[in-house]
C-alpha positions in Angstrom: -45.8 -62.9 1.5 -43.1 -60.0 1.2 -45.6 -57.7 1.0 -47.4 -58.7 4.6 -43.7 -58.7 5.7 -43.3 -55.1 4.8 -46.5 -53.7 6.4 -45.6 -55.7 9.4 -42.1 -53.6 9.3 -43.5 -50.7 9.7 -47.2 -50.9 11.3 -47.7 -47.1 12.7 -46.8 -45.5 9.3 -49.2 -47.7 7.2 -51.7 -47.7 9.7 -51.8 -44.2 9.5 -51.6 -44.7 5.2 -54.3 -46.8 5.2 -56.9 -44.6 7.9 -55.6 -41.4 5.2 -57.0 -43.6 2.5 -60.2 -44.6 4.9 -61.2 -40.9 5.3 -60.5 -40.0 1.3 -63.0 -43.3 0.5 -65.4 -41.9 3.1 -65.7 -38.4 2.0 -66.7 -40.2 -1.4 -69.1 -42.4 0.4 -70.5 -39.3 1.8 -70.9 -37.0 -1.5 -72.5 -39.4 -3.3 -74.6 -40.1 -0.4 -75.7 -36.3 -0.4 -75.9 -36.4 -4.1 -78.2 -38.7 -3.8 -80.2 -37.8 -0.8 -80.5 -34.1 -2.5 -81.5 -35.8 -6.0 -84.4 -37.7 -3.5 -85.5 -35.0 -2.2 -85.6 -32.5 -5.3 -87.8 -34.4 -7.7 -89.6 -36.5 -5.9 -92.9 -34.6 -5.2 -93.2 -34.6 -8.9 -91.7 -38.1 -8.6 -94.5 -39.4 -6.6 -97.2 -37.1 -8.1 -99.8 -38.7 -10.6 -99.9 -35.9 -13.3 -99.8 -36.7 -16.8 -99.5 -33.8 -17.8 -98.0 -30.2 -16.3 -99.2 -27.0 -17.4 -96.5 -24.0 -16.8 -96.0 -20.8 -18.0 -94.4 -20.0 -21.4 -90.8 -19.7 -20.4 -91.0 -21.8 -17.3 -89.5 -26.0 -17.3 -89.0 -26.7 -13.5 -90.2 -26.3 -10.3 -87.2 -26.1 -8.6 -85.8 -23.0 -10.3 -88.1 -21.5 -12.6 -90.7 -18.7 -11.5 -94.2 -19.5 -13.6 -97.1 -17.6 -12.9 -100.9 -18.8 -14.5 -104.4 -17.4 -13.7 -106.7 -18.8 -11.7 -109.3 -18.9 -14.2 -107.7 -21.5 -16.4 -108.8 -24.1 -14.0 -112.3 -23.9 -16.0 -110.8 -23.8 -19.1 -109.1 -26.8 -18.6 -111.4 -28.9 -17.0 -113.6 -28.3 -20.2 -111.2 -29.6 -22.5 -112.4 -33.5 -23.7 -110.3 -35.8 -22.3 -109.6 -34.3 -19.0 -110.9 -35.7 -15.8 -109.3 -33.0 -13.3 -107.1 -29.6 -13.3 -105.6 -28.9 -9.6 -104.1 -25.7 -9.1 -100.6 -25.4 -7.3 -98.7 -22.3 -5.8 -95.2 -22.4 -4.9 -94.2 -19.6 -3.2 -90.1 -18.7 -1.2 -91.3 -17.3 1.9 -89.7 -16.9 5.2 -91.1 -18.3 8.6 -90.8 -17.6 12.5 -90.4 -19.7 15.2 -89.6 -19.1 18.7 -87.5 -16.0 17.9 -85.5 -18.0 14.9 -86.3 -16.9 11.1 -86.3 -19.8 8.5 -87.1 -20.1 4.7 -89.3 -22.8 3.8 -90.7 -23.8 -0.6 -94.3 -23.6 0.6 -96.4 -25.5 -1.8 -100.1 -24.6 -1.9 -102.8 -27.1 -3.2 -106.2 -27.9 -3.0 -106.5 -30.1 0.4 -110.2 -31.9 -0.6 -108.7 -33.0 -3.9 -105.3 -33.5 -2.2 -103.2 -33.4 -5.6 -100.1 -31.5 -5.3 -100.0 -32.5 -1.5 -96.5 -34.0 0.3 -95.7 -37.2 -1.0 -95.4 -38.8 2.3 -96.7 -38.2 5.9 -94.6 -39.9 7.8 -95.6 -38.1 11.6 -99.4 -36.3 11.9 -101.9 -35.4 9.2 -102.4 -33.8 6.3 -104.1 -30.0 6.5 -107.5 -29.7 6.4 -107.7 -25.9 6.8 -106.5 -22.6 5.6 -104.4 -22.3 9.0 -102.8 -25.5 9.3 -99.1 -26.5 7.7 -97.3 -29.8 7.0 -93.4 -29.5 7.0 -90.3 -31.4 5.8 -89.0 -33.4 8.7 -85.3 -31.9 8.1 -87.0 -28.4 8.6 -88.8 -29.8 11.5 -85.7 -31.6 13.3 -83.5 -28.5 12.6 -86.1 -25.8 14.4 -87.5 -28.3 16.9 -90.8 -28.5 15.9 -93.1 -30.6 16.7 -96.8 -31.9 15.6 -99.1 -29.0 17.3 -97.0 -25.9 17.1 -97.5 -23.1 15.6 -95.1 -21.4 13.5 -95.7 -17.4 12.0 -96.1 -16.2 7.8 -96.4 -12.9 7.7 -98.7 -11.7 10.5 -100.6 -15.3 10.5 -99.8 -18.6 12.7 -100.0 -22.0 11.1 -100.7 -25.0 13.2 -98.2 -27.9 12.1 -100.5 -30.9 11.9 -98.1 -33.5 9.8 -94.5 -34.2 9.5 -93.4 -35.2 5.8 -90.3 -37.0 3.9 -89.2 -36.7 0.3 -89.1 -32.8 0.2 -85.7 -32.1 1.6 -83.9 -30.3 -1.3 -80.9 -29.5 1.1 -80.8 -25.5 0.7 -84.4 -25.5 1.4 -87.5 -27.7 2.3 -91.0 -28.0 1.1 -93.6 -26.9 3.2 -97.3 -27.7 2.0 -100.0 -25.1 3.2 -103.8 -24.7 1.2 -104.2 -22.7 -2.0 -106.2 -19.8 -0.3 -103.5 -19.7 2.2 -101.1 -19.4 -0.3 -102.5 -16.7 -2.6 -103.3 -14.7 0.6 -99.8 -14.9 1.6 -98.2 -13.4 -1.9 -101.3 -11.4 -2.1 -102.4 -12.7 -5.6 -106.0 -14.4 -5.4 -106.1 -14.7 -9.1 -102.9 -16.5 -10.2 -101.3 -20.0 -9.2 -98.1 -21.4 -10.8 -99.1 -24.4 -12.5 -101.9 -27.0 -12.9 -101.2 -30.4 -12.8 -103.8 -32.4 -15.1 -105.0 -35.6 -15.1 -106.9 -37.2 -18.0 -109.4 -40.5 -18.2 -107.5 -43.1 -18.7 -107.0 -44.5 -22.5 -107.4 -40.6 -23.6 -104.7 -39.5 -25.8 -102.0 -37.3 -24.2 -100.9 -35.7 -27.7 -104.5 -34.6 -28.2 -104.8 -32.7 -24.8 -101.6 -31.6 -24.8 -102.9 -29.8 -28.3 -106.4 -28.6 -26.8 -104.4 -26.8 -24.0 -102.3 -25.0 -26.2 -105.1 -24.1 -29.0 -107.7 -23.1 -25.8 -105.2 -21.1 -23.5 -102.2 -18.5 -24.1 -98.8 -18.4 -22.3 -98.9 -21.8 -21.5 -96.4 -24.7 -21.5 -97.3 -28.6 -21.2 -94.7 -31.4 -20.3 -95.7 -34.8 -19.6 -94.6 -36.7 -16.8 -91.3 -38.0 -17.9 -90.2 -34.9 -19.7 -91.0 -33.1 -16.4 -89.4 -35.0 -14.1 -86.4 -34.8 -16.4 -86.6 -31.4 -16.9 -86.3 -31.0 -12.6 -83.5 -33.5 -12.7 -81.3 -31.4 -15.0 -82.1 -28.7 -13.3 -80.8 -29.9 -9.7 -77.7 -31.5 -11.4 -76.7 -28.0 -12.9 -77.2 -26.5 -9.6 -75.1 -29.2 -7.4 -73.5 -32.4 -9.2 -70.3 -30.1 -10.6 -69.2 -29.4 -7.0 -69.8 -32.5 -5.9 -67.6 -33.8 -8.4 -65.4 -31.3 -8.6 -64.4 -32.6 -4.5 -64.6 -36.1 -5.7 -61.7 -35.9 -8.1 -60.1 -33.6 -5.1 -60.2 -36.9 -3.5 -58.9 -39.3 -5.6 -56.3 -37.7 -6.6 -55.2 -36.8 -2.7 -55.6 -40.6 -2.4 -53.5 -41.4 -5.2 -50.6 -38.9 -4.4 -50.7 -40.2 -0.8 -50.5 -44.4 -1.5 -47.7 -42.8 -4.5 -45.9 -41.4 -1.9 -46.2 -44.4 0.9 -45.0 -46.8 -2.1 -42.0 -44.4 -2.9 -40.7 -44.6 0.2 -41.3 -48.4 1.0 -38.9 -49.0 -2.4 -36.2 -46.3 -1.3 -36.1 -47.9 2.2 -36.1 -51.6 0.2 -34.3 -51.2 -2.5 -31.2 -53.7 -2.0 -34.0 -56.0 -1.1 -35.3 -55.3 -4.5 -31.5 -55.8 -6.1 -31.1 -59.0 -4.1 -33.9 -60.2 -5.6 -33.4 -59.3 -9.1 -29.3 -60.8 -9.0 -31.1 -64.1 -8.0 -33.3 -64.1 -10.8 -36.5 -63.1 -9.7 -39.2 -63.9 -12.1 -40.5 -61.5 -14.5 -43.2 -59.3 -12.1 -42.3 -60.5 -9.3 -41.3 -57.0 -7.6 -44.1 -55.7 -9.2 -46.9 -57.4 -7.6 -45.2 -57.0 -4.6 -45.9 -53.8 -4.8 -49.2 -54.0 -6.7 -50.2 -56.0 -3.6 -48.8 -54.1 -1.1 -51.1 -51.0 -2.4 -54.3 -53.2 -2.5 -53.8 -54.1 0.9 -53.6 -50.5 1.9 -56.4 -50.0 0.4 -58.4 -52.4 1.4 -57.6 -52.2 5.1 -58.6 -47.9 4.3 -61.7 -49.1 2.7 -62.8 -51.2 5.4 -62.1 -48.3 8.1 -64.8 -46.4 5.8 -67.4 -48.3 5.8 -67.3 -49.6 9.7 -67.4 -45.2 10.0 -69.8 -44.1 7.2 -73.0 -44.8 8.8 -72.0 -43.6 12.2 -70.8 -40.5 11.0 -74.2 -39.8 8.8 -75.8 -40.4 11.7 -74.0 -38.2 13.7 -73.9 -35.4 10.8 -77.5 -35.7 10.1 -78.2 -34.7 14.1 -76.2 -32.1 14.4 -77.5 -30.4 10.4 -81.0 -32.1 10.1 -81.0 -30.5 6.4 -78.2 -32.8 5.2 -80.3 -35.6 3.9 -78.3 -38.8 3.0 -79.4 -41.7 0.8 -77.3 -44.9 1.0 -77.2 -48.3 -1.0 -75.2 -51.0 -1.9 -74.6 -50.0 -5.0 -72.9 -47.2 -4.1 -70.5 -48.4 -2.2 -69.8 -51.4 -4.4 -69.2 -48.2 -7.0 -66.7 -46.4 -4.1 -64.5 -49.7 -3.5 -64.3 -50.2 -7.1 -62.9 -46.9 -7.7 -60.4 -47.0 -4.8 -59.1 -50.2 -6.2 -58.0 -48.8 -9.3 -56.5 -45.6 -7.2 -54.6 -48.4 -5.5 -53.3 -49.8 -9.0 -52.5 -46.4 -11.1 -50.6 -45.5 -7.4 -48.2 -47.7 -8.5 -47.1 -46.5 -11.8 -44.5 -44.2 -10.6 -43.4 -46.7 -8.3 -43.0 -49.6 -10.4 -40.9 -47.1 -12.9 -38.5 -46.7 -9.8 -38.0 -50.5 -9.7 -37.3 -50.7 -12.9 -34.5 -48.7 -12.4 -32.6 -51.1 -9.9 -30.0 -52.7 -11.3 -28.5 -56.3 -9.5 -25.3 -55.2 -8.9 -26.5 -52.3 -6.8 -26.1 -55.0 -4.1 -22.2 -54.8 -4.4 -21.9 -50.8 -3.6 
């Protein structure tokens, strides 16, 4: 093929074309990987919870960025209500941590440890708490301030004994940290208030029927199902980080186009009383083209392939030296990547496939 023969021309300029193309599909790879690693790690506490229903404050629709505030007392209230077998009580609280002379922020998550609802959705190193001064911590937080199972790490003028390592609560800016309810409310120094309840009701109750006892028995209050909460968190960490992720996306491609634009460009310039020759002995129709239709795909294909034999090194290498960047990766993602840079590789050669039009047989005679 003419097209082989041309990369073989040249070998040092379109291997370095197609390892520019490699590391445009790999930052792709990568920011969806985060995207999706974040999206993990953001929802799935309430992913993995077993609430039917939430109970928040008036204004309030998240957890992740939405400051709700209930009292203490409506516990009673709703564990009255027909239909209801259990209330817990949760406390999220922004607080700030100390560890061997190094300060940290941590989403510390207070719940009720005998019931254990509203706990870490996975343990994946330890135990859970079974005390007021014990702590259970993301394993990015962990990793990134070298702590292990048995240390103690300082709120306020108090040390916590870390007694479990967890997974799923890595929301990238900050981590979960789950501590006991008392703990919690003697940290913000509010015994009376939590910041939501999550309820769940005897099976084969009606949810529309609870979700109207709550409302006629208690004031302030606002109550989302499952689904319509985990949506609502969803919505709320895509607002906060899927525009700037694909804002740098698009970056990308188009970097990737103009560079296989340009590589083309020149191949045709450098090949263009090839081009003539061809076309005075009657080439047929396309012919030029899908030379260099092909000769992009190839590019591209040899780029792509760089990316995926250095993806997975490279997360692993990123995720050592900034524990916090959690990725998530799948095959569907990068059958989604390879599909995208192989329609880079054919818009690349609009502009030029115009310039070959433009070649006229008896160039060849100048």
């Amino acid at each position: 093929m003419y097209a082989f023969y041309i990369l073989k021309e040249h070998k040092v300029r379109y291997l370095l074309t197609a390892l520019g193309i490699s590391l445009c599909a790999l930052l792709m790879l990568f920011l969806i990987s985060i995207y999706k690693g974040v999206s993990y790690g953001s929802v799935e506490y309430v992913r993995s919870g077993n609430a039917d229903l939430w109970v928040l404050q008036k204004h309030a629709t998240n957890i992740l960025r939405s400051t709700s505030l209930l009292p203490s007392s409506y516990k009673e209230r709703l564990n009255k209500i027909q239909g209801v077998e259990s209330a817990s009580p949760v406390f999220f609280i922004l607080a700030s941590i100390k560890h061997k002379n190094r300060n940290g922020s941590l989403y510390l998550t207070g719940y009720d440890p005998k019931s254990g609802i509203g706990g870490p959705p996975e343990i994946i190193k330890g135990r859970n708490i079974l005390s007021d001064d014990e702590i259970v911590l993301d394993k990015a937080f962990a990793a990134k301030y070298e702590i292990k199972i048995g240390d103690k790490i300082q709120v306020r003028d108090d040390s916590l004994v870390v007694t479990g390592i967890c997974t799923g609560t890595n929301m990238f800016v900050i981590q979960y940290a789950f501590i006991s309810l008392k703990m919690a409310q003697y940290i913000i120094g509010y015994r009376l208030f939590v910041s939501c309840y999550q309820v769940h009701v005897i099976p084969g109750s009606n949810l529309e029927n609870i979700r109207s006892a709550i409302y006629s028995g208690l004031k302030n209050v606002v109550v989302f199902d499952k689904k319509t909460f985990l949506e609502n968190n969803l919505r709320e960490m895509e607002s906060g980080i899927l525009p700037l992720l694909f804002i740098i996306t698009i970056i990308s491609a188009i970097v990737l186009t103009a560079i296989l634009s340009l590589i083309l460009s020149i191949s045709i310039l450098e090949k263009h009383k090839d081009f003539a020759i061809m076309k005075a002995l009657g080439s047929p129709h396309g012919f030029i083209t899908g030379i260099v239709v092909r000769l992009s795909v190839m590019l591209s294909f040899a780029g792509l392939t760089f990316a995926l034999v250095l993806f997975f090194p490279m997360v692993s290498i990123v995720e050592r030296i900034s524990p916090e960047v959690s990725t998530k990766s799948s095959f569907s993602q990068i059958l989604v990547v390879s599909f995208g840079v192989l329609i880079i590789s054919i818009i690349s050669t609009i502009l030029p496939v115009r310039s070959i039009r433009k070649i006229y047989p008896l160039e060849i005679f100048k």
